[in-house]
N, C-alpha and C positions, 0 to 999 in steps of 0.2 A: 374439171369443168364445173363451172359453177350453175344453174338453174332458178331463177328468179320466180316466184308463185306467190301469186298475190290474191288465190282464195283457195280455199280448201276442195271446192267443187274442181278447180283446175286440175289435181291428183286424181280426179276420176277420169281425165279429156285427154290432156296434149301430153302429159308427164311421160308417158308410155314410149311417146316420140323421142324425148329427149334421151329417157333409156335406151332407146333402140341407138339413137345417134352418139352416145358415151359406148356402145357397145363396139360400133362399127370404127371408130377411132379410138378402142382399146385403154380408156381412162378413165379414172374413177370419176363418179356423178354427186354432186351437193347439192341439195334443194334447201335454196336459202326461202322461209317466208316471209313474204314483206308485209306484215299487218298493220293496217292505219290504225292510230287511236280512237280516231270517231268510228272504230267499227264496232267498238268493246260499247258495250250494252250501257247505258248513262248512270243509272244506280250502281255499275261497278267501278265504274270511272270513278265516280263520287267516292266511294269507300275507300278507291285505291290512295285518293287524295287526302282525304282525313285520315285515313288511317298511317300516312307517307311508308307503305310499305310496297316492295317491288315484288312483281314475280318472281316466284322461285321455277325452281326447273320441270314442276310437275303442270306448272300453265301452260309454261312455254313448253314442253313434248307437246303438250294437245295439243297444239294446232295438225302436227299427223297424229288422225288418228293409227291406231294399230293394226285395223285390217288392212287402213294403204299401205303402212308401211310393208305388211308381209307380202301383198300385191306386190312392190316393187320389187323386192328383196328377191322372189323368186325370178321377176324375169332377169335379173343383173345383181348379183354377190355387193357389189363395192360402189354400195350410196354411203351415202351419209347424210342427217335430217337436224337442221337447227334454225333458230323461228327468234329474231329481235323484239325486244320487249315494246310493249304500247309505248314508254316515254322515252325510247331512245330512237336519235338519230339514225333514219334507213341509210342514208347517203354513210355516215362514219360506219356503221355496221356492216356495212356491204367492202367496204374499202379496206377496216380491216380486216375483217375475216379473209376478203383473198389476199390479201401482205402476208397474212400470217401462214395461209396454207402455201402460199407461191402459185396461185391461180395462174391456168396457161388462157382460159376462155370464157367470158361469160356469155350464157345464154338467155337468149329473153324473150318467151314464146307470145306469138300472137297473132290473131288476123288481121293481115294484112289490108282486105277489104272492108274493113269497118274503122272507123273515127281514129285519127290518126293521136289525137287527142284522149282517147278513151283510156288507154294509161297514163298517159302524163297525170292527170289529176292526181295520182297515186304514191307516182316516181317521176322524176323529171332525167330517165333512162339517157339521154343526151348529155344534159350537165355530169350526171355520175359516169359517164364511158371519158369526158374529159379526166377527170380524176384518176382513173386507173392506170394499172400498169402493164394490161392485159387489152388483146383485142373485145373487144363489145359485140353483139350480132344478135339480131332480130329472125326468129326463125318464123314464115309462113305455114299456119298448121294449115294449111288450104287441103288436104285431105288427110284420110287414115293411115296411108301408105305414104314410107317413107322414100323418096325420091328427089334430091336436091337436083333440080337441072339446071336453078340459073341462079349465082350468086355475083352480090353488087359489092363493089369496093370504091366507096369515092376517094378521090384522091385532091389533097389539098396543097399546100406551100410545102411539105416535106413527104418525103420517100417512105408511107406509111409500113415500114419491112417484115414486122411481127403480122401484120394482118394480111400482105401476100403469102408467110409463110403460112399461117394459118388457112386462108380462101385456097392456095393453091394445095395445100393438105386434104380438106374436107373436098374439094373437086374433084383430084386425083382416086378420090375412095369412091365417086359417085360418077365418074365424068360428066362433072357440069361444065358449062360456062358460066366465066367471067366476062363481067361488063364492069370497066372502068369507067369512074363516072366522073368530069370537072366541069369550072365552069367557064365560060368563055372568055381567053387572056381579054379580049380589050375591055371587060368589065373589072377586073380585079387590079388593086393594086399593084402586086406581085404577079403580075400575071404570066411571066416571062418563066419563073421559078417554077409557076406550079403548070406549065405548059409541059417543060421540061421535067417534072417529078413525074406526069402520067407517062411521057414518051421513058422513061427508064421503067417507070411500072413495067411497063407493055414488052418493051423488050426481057426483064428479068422473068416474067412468065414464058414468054414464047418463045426463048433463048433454051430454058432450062426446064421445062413441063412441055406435054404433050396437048393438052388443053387447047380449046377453045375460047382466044382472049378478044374482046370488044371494046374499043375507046370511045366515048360519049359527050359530048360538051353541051351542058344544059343551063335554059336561063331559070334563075334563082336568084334568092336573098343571100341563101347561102349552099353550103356542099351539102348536109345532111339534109336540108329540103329537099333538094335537088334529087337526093336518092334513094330518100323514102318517094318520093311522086312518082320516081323511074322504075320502082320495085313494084306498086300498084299500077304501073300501067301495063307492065310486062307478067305481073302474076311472080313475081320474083320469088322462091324459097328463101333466100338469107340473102341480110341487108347488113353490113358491119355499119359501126356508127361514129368510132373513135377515129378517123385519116384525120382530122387537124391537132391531134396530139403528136407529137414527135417518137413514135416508135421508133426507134432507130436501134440496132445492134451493133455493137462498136465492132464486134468480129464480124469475118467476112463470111457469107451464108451462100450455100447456094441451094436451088429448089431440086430436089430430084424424088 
């Protein structure tokens, strides 16, 4: 599982949560850091550019420093800490790094009650969950305590099946509900398609998990508006964000 941290003060807050939550589904945890270039101090910037020399690996560790790292290392054995250079691509960094490790999850903590916009500026977390190959999911650090009760899966023109496995996984360890979220066939082109992709969702959960599953049809631009708004107005813990990617497993799955 991957963990996205886009300041170093974030390692004193949410990080904890994410360890607890790599704990309770028994896999190992990466904190990738996403650091902007306009954060790096302007005379450093300058030097870096005259001088055209890159950071080496002793910049990039700082960004953790050494007491978080020991902080985390003791609540959870099996992190791991690596931080993308000021002049490289976060999107290509982020994409490779999970190819490379075979990333099953990425996590992207935030609150949910504040500017929905207030990371975009940073990461455009939407565009990079298209790119992957892995579910995406937004976690609401709405308190200390960890307690997922309600996770969102919108569902678009295809059968999002890596992100049931995944929502129906992390529910079954919490028993939350799901709410399937689409939007309303007579607005959508495909509307027929992706009427039919929720009603297989719905039955693939309620067929084969124990779970509490919800179907939703909301007006929007599009699916990921539609369930981010639906996550903020229900107080949602997790919000996946990749259903108009084509997750699909050519083998046949079942949830249990």
């Amino acid at each position: 599982m991957v963990v996205l941290v886009f300041s170093s003060s974030e390692l004193d807050t949410n990080t904890e949560i994410a360890v607890e939550i790599a704990k309770q589904l028994q896999c190992s945890v990466h904190f990738l850091y996403i650091k902007r270039c306009h954060d790096i101090h302007p005379l450093k910037r300058a030097r870096d550019l005259f001088s055209k020399q890159k950071w080496n690996s002793t910049h990039i560790d700082s960004a953790f420093p050494d007491l978080q790292k020991r902080r985390l290392m003791k609540l959870y054995s099996s992190i791991s800490f690596q931080t993308g250079k000021p002049n490289e691509n976060m999107h290509h960094f982020i994409i490779n790094y999970c190819n490379k490790h075979n990333i099953d999850l990425v996590l992207f903590l935030e609150n949910m009650a504040s500017s929905l916009r207030s990371k975009g500026k940073k990461l455009n977390i939407i565009s990079l969950s298209d790119k992957l190959n892995c579910p995406v999911l937004r976690f609401n650090y709405k308190s200390n305590k960890l307690n997922i009760q309600d996770i969102i899966i919108p569902v678009g023109k295809s059968l999002p099946l890596k992100i049931l496995i995944a929502g129906s996984y992390i529910g079954r360890v919490f028993q939350s509900k799901i709410h399937l979220i689409s939007l309303p066939k007579k607005f959508l082109v495909n509307g027929h398609e992706e009427a039919l992709c929720q009603y297989k969702a719905y039955h693939l959960l309620h067929d084969n998990t124990n779970l509490e599953v919800e179907c939703i049809t909301l007006m929007s631009k599009n699916i990921e508006e539609a369930a981010l708004r639906y996550a903020i107005e229900i107080n949602a813990d997790i919000v996946f964000l990749n259903s108009n990617k084509e997750c699909i497993n050519k083998d046949p799955v079942s949830i249990y």
